[in-house]
C-alpha positions as CSV (number, residue, x, y, z in Angstrom):
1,X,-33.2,19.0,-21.4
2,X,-35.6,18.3,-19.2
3,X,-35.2,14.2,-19.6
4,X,-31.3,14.8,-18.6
5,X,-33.0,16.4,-14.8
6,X,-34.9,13.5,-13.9
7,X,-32.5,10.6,-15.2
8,X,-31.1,10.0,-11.7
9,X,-34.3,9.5,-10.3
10,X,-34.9,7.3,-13.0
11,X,-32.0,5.2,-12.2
12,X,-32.3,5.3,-8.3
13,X,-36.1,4.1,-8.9
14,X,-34.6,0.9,-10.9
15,X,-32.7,-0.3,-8.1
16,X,-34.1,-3.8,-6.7
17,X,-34.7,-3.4,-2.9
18,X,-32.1,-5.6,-0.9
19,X,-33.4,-8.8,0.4
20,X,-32.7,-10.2,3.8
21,X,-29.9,-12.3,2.8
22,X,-28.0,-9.2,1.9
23,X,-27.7,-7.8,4.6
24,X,-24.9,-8.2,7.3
25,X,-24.0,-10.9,9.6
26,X,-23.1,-9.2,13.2
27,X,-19.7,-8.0,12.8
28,X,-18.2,-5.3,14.5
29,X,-16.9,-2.7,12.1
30,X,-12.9,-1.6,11.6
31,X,-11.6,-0.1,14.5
32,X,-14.5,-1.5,17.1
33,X,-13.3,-5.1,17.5
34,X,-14.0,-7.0,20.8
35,X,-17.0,-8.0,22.7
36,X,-20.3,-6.3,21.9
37,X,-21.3,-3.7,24.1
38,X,-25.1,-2.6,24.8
39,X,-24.4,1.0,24.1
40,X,-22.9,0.0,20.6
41,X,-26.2,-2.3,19.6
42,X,-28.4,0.8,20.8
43,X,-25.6,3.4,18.8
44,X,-26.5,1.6,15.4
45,X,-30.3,1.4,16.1
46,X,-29.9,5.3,16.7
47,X,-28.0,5.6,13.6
48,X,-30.7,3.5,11.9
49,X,-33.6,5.4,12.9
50,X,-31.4,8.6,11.5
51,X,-31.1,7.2,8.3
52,X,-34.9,6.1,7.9
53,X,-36.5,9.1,8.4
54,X,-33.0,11.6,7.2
55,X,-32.8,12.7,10.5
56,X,-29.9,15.5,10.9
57,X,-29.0,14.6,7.0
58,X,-29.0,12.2,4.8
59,X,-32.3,9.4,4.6
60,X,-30.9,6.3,2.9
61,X,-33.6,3.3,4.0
62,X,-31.0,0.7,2.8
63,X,-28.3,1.9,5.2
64,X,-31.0,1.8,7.8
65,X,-31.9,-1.5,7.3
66,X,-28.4,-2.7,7.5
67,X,-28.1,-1.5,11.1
68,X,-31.5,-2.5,12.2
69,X,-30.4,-6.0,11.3
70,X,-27.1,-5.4,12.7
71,X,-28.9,-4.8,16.0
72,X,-31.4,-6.7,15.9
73,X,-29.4,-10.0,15.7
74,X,-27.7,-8.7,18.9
75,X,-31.7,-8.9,20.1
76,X,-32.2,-5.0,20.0
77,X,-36.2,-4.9,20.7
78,X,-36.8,-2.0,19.1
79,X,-34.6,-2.5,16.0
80,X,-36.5,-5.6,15.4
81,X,-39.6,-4.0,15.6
82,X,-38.3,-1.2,13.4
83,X,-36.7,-3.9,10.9
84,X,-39.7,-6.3,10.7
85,X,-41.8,-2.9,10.4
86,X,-39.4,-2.4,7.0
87,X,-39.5,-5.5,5.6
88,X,-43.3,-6.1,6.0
89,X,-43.6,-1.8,4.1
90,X,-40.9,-2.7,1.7
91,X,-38.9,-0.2,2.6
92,X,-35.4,-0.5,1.9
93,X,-35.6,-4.1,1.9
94,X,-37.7,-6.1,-0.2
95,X,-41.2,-7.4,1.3
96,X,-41.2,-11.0,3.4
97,X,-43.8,-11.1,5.4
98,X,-42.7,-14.5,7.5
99,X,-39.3,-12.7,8.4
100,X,-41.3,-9.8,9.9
101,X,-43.0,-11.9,11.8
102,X,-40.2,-13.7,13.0
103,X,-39.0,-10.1,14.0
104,X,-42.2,-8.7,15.3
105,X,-42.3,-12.2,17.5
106,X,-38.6,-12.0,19.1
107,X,-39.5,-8.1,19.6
108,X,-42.7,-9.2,21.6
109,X,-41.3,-11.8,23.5
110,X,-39.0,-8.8,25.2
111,X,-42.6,-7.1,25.9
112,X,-42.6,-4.7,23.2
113,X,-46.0,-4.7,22.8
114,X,-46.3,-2.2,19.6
115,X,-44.7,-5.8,18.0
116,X,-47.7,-8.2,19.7
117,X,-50.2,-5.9,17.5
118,X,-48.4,-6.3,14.6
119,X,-48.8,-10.0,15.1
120,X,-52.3,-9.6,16.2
């Protein structure tokens, strides 16, 4: 019996973590076509951050990392910081260092400067 409780776990801990070329070129979801706007890019790194730490819900890193990358190609600061912070943790993404620091760079050159010590 007690095999049967944990064998979702079991599964959900089998699942390879995404790699970067998973996850989504910039396209604007159904319903939201058109220019991008500022308060949209800043809406998904919001709905990001959510989803990392299960904020008001659900925590499902993958999802995060899909709209941290979503954001950060539109040259969100923060959501590169916050991707390049998840792909250098593996979390939700698989591990690749030189991609974070491609992040954590583009992030610093906006003056974030919680990116510059990463690259420090």
């Amino acid at each position: 019996m007690l095999p049967l409780l944990f064998a979702p776990f079991v599964a959900l801990a089998q699942v390879p973590p995404l790699t970067l070329e998973q996850l989504p070129r910039p396209t604007m979801p159904p319903g939201e076509r058109g220019p991008v706007v500022p308060a949209q890019v800043e809406r998904w790194r919001q709905e990001a951050k959510a989803l990392e730490y299960g904020d008001g819900g659900r925590r499902d890193e993958v999802a995060a990392a899909k709209l941290y990358c979503r954001a950060a190609r539109y040259g969100d600061a923060e959501a590169q910081y916050s991707l390049g912070w998840m792909l250098t943790n593996a979390r939700g993404i698989q591990r690749n260092d030189a991609e974070a620091a491609h992040l954590f760079a583009a992030a610093a050159e906006q003056g974030m400067a919680q990116a510059q010590n990463m690259l420090d």
